[in-house]
ZAFI-829285 format. One line per 3 residues: number of its first residue (from 1); for each residue x, z, y of C-alpha. Coordinates in steps of 0.02 Angstrom, whole numbers, plus 50000, padded with zeros to 5 digits. Each point is the difference from the previous one (the first is absolute). Example, Ala and Ser with C-alpha at 12.3 -4.5 7.8 and 13.67 -1.06 7.14 Angstrom:
2
1) 50615/50390/49775 | 50069/49967/50172 .
END
This chain:
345
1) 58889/52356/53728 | 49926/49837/49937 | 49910/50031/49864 .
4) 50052/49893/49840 | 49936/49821/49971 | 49890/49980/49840 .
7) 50066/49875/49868 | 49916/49828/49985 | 49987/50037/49814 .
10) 49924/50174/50036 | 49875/49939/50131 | 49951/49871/49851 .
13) 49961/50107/49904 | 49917/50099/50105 | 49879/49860/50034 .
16) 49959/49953/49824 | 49941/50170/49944 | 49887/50031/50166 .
19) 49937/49827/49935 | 49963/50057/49824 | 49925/50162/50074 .
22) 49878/49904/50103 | 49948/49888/49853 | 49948/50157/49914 .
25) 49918/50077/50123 | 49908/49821/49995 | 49950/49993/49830 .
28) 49962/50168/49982 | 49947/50114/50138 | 49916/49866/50125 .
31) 49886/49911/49889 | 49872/49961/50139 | 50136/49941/50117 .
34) 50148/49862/49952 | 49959/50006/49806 | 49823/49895/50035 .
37) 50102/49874/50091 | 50099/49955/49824 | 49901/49913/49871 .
40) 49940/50106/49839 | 50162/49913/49874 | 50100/50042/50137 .
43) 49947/50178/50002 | 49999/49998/49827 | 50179/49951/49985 .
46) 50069/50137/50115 | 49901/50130/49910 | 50073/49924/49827 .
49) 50184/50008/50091 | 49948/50192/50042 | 49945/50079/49854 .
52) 50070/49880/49879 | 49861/49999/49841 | 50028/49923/49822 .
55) 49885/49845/49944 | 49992/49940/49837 | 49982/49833/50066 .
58) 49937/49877/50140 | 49839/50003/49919 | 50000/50194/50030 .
61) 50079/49993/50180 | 49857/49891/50077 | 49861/50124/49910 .
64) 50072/50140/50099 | 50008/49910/50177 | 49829/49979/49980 .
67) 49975/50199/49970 | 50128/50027/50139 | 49898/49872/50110 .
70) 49840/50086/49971 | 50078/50186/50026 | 50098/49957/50180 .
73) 49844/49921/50056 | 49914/50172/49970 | 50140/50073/50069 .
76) 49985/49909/50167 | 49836/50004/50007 | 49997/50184/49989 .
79) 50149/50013/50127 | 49944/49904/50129 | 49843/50095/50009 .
82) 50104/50147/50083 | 49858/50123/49985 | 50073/50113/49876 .
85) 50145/50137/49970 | 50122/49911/49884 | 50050/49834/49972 .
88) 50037/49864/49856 | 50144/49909/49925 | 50053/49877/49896 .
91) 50099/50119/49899 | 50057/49996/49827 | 49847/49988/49903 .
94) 49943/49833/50104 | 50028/49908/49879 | 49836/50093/49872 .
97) 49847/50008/49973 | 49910/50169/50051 | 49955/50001/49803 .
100) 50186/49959/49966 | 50061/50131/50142 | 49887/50145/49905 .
103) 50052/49979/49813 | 50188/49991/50049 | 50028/50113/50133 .
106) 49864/50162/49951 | 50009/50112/49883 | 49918/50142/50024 .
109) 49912/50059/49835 | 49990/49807/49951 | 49936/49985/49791 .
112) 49991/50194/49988 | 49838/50127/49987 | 49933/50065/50170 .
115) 50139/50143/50047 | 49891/50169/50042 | 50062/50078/50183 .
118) 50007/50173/49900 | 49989/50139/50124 | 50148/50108/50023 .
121) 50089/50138/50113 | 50033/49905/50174 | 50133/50105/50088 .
124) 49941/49941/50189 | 49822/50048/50003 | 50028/50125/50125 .
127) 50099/49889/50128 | 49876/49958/50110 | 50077/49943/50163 .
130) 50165/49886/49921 | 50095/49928/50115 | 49942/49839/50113 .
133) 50129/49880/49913 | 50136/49998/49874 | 50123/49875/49941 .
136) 50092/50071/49834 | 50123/49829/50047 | 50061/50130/50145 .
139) 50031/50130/49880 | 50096/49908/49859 | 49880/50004/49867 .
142) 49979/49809/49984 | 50080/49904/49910 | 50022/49808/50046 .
145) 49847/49881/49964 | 50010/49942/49810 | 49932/49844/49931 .
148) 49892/50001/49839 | 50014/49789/49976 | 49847/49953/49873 .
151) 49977/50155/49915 | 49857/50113/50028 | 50092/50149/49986 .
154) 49947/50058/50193 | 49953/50186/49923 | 50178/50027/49949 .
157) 50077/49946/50187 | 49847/50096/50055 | 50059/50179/49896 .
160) 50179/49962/50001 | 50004/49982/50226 | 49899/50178/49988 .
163) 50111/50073/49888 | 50148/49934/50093 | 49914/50077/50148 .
166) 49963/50188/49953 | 50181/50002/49893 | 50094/49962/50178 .
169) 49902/50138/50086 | 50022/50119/49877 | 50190/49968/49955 .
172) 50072/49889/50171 | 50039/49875/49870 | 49912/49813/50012 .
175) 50022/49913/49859 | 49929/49840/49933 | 49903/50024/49839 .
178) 49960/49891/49843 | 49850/49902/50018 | 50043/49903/49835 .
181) 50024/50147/49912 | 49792/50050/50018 | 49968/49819/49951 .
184) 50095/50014/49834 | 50001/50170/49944 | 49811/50051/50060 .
187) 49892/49971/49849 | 49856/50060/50102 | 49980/49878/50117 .
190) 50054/49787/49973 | 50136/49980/50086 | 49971/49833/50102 .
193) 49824/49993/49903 | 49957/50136/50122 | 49993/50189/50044 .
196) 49952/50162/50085 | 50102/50127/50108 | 49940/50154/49914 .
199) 50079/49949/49846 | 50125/49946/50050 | 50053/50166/50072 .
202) 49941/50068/49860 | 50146/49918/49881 | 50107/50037/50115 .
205) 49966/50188/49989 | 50008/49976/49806 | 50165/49880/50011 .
208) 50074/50125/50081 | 50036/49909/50161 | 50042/49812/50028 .
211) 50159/49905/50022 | 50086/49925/50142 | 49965/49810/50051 .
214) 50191/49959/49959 | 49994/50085/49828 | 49838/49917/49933 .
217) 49999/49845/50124 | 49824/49907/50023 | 49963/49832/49928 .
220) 49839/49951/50049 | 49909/49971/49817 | 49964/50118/49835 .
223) 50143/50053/49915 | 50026/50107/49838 | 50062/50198/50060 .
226) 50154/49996/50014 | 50053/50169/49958 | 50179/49952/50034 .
229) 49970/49997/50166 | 49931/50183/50013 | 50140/50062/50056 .
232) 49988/50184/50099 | 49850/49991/50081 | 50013/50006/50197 .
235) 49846/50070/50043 | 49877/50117/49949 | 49805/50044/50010 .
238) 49868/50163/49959 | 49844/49883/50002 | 49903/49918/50131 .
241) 49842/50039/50099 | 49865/49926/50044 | 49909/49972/50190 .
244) 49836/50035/49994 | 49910/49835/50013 | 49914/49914/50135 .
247) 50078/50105/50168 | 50106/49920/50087 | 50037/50186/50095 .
250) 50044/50058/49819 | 50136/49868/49974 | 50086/49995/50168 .
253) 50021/50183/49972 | 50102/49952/49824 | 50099/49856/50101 .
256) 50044/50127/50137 | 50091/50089/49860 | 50058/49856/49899 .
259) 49991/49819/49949 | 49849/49970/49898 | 49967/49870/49875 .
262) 49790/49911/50023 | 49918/49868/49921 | 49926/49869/50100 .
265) 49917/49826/49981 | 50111/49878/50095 | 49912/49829/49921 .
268) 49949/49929/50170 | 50077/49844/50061 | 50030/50094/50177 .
271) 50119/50137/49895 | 50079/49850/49907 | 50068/49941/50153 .
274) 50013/50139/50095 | 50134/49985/50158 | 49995/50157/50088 .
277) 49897/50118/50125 | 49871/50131/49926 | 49901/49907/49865 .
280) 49805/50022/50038 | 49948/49858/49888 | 49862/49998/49868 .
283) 50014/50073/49832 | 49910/50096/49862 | 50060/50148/49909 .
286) 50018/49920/49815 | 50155/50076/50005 | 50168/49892/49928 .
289) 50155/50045/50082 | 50107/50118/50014 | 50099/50057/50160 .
292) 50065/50142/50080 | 49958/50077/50165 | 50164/50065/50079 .
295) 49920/50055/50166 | 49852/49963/50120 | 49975/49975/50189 .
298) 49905/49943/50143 | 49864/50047/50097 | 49822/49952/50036 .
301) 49961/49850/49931 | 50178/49967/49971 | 50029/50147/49864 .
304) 50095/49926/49841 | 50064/50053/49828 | 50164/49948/49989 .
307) 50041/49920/49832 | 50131/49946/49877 | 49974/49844/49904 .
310) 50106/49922/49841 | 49994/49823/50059 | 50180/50009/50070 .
313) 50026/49996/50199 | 49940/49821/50040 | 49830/50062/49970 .
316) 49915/50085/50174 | 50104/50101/50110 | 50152/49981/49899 .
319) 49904/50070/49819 | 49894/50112/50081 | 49809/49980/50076 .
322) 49925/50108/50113 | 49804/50038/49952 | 49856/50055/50115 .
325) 49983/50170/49986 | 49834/50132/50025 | 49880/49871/49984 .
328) 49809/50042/49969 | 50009/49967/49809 | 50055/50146/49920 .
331) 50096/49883/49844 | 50100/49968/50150 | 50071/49847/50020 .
334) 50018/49872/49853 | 49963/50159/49900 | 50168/50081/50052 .
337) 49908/50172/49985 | 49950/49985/49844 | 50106/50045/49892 .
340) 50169/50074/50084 | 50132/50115/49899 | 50166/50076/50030 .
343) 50143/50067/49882 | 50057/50176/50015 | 50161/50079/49967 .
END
């Protein structure tokens, strides 16, 4: 039987959306290939069309090509070097300053006193031979990538994706928790002034739980508490523990067993813009971000933590990066083994 013709409209159609695909894949994933063959404005313009940014003015507009200028050319530069385990992209945050990129964008314990890494119990310190990889993606206990716009309130998407995490394997139930409601309500850290993990769990524990996403929605800036919106709490907390510091063994044997919230400093240019593949790049350990590791992977030199990040999916491999994992500084990488911590429930 022959099979049926497609329509002329349909094959249109069809046509104009592999174009826009390949335009994308242009702009964004080939930047040694057909993107040098456009001029910089042109770039410029597509990336503009793409991710769509808010100038006050002309004035403001022609600053930040400039920055954008100066930032692909680092990009390509570093691309076309193809020497190294990840790669770069024009991505959201083109369009700023690494200054700009670190005061918007991190928060961890930003205009607050040093937080101590108290010691505590730590429930894995006799698993010794976890598993080769995990993935808590494959067992339901992640929710969707979140986006934490210009607030530096990366500790509370750091505790809440934990606590979302160990509540779905102790109850079946994933649920998506209130970020905003840490930000407003938790007097012990500054909401999108800046935070810490530990206490964050920590009012949690004393809240008695936290509420869902759709009951105390997030906005992105400082708000008053709005107790209104504490309506029955949909998950609760005992406390949190502590890794022990500085062993990387010591926190894959907590991420075997859940997802784990770390600190780490992601102020390099190469982490701005990073694409995708396991990120090897330089960085210190003056530690402020917060992310989650939901899993880890790999072997030889390619072993990775695999983690969640709050700068929504466009960011990396769709909101998540993988990190270089075992290497021969025991801070681990961008000081992801410094200080780790878990809830428990």
């Amino acid at each position: 039987m022959t099979p049926p013709l497609v329509s002329r409209p349909y094959l249109l159609l069809l046509l104009l959306a592999w174009a826009a695909l390949r335009t994308r894949q242009a702009l964004c994933r080939n930047p040694t290939g057909s993107v040098l063959k456009m001029s910089m404005a042109d770039r410029y313009e597509k990336w503009l069309e793409l991710y769509q940014p808010t100038y006050r003015d002309d004035r403001e507009k022609q600053y930040r090509f400039s920055v954008y200028q100066s930032n692909a050319r680092f990009i390509d530069s570093f691309n076309s070097q193809n020497n190294h385990t990840f790669k770069l992209l024009d991505n959201k945050f083109a369009d700023l300053t690494n200054d700009e990129f670190k005061a918007k964008y991190l928060g961890y314990g930003l205009k607050k006193c040093w937080n101590k890494h108290e010691k505590t119990s730590f429930r894995y310190e006799n698993v010794t031979m976890p598993p080769a990889s995990i993935d808590w993606r494959n067992e339901g206990a992640v929710t969707p990538v979140k986006d934490q716009k210009q607030c530096g309130g990366c500790w509370a998407f750091s505790a809440v994706a934990a606590v979302e995490g160990i509540t779905q394997l102790k109850t079946g139930k994933l649920l998506s928790l209130s970020e905003q409601e840490l930000i407003d309500c938790d007097v012990d850290n500054l909401g999108c002034g800046g935070g810490y993990m530990d206490d964050a769990f920590q009012f949690i524990k004393k809240n008695g739980g936290v509420s869902s996403e759709s009951d105390y929605p997030y906005t992105g800036t400082d708000q008053y508490c709005n107790k209104s919106k504490l309506k029955a709490h949909q998950a609760v907390i005992n406390g949190y523990e502590n890794v022990p510091p500085n062993s990387e063994e010591s926190l894959a044997a907590a991420a075997a067993g859940q997802p784990v919230s770390v600190a780490i400093d992601a102020g390099s240019q190469a982490f701005q813009f990073y694409d995708g593949g396991i990120f090897s790049g330089e960085c210190g350990n003056q530690l402020n971000h917060a992310v989650t590791i939901i899993g880890y992977g790999g072997e030889g030199d390619g072993e990775y933590w695999l983690v969640k990040n709050s700068w929504s999916s466009t960011w990396g491999e769709a909101g998540y990066i993988r990190m270089k994992r075992n290497i021969s500084s025991k801070q681990g990488l961008c000081g992801i083994a410094m200080k780790a911590s878990y809830p428990v429930k």
